[in-house]
N, C-alpha and C positions, 0 to 999 in steps of 0.2 A: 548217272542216269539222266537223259536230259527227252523233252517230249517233243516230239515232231509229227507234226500235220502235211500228209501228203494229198494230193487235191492232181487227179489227173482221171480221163475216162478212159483210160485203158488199163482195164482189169490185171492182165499179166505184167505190165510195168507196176502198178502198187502191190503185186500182193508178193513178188519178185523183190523189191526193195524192204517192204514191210519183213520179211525173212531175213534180208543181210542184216539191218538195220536192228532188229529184237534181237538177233544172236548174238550185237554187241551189248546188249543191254538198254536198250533205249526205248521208251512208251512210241507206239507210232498206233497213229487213226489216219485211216483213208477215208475219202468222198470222192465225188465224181462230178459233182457242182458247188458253184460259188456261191449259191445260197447257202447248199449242208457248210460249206467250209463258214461261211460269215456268219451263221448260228453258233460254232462251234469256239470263233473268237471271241465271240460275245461273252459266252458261259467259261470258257476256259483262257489260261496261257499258256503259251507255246514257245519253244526254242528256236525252232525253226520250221520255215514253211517249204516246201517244193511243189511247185503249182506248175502246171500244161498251162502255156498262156493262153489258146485260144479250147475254149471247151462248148458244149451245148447250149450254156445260157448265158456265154459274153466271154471277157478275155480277162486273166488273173490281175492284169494289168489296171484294172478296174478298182477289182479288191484291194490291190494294194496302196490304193489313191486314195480308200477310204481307211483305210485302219494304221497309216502310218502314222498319225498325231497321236494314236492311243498305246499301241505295240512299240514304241522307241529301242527295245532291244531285239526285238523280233527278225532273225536273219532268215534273209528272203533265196531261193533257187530259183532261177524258171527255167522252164525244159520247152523246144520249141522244135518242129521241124522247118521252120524258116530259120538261113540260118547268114540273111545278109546284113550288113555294115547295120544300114539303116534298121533293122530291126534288132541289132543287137545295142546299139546305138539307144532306143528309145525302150528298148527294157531295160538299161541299167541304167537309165533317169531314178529307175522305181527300186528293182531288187539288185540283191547285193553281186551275185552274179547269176550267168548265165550260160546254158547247157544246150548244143545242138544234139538233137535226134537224127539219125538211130543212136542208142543212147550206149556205150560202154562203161558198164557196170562199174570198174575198176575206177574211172575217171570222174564217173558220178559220186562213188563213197569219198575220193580224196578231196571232191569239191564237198560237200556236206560234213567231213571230219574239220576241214580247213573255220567253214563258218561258225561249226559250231565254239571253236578256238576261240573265234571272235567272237560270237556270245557270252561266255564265259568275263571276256577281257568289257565287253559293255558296261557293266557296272563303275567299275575303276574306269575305263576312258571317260564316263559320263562326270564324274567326280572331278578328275583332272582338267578338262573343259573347265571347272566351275570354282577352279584354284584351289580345292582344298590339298593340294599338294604342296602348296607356298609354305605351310608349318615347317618350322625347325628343324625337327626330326628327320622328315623328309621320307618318311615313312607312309606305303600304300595306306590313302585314307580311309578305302574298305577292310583293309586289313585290323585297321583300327578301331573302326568305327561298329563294326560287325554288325551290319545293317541286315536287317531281314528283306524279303523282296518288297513287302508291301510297304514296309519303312522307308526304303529305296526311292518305292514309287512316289509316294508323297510327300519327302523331301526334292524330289525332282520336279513333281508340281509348285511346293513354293519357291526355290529356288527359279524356278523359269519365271514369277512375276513376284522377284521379289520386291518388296518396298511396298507391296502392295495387297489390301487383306482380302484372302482367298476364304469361300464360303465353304460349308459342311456339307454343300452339294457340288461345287464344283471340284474337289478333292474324291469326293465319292467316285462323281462320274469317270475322271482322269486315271481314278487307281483302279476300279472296275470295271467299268465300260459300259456296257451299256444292258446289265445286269437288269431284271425286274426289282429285286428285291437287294437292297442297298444298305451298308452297315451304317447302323443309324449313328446319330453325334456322340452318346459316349464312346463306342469299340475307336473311332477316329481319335476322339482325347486321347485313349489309354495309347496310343500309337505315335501321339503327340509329343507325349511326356516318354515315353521310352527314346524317342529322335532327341528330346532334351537332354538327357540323359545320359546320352551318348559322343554328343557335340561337342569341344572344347568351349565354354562357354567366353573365354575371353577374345573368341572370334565372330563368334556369331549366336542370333537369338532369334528366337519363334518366339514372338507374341501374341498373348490370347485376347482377342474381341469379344464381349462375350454376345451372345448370339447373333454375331457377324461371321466370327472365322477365324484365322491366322495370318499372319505378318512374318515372311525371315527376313530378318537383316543381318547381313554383314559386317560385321564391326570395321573393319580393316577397311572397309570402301572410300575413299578420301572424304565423299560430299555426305557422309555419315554423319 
């Protein structure tokens, strides 16, 4: 069961999808604007988005320019009745593909079963980018590693600066977003220490600052 956010103002296209879409089993919330939708990233995640690119108060195109640094696995649709080079062109700068209107239904579910494949597969590509595949074994490092999502997440925040010590707010911000109310420095430790836990430790290390933050490093990096 995976959740998908659909973001279009035309009522009989979401509530039409929203029906295929449940009867596979799968959580779906509709809106009808890029605020409801960028409230709703805030507070929750998603698996995938299908967003109308141009809507009443701006174009998804937008949205998706601000919440790509925070959603890294979040697979993107856009649905468009333009349907030339140059516009299909400058929406897949942003999402992952792209759908001309009038829309058939048939073509729509196999593009959204297809990304969602690819969501699934984000975790492990993210890993693989980031060498943990180089062990011996040679065995999927998710597989291994049996990272929860939120472990994921903030293994992928130090991992993106590693070498370098990351604070108990800026881990917060990156794994939540942009939440009011934010899981304070112990719930992060105990999150810390399960990533340790998990890691083979003669490759790599999380080190604790104490009330600075965390440091990964890579054992295996040469200038180590």
């Amino acid at each position: 069961m995976q959740k998908i956010l659909i973001l279009d103002h035309d009522y009989f296209v979401m509530s039409s999808l929203r029906t295929l879409l449940e009867k596979r089993g799968h959580l779906v919330n509709c809106v009808q604007s890029l605020t409801r939708a960028e409230e709703l990233l805030k507070k929750d995640s998603f698996d995938l988005l299908v967003a109308e690119r141009k809507l009443a108060d701006g174009s998804s195109l937008d949205l998706l320019e601000k919440i790509k640094e925070r959603h890294l696995f979040l697979r993107t649709l856009v649905i468009s009745r333009h349907k030339s080079l140059a516009e299909r062109i400058e929406t897949l700068k942003l999402a992952d593909d792209f759908l001309a209107k009038p829309l058939h239904f048939g073509e729509l579910l196999l593009k959204i079963n297809n990304l969602l494949r690819m969501r699934k597969l984000g975790n492990q590509d993210f890993l693989e980018n980031n060498q943990f595949l180089l062990r011996e074994n040679n065995f999927s490092a998710q597989a291994n590693l049996q990272l929860r999502p939120q472990e994921l997440k903030i293994l992928e925040c130090l991992i993106r600066h590693q070498n370098m010590v990351i604070s108990y707010e800026t881990i917060a911000s990156y794994v939540w977003g942009y939440r009011e109310v934010l899981p304070i420095k112990k719930t992060i430790s105990v999150y810390i220490r399960r990533i340790r836990s998990k890691l083979p430790a003669e490759d790599f290390q999380i080190l604790t600052y104490k009330n600075r933050g965390y440091k990964f490093i890579d054992l295996r990096a040469k200038d180590i």
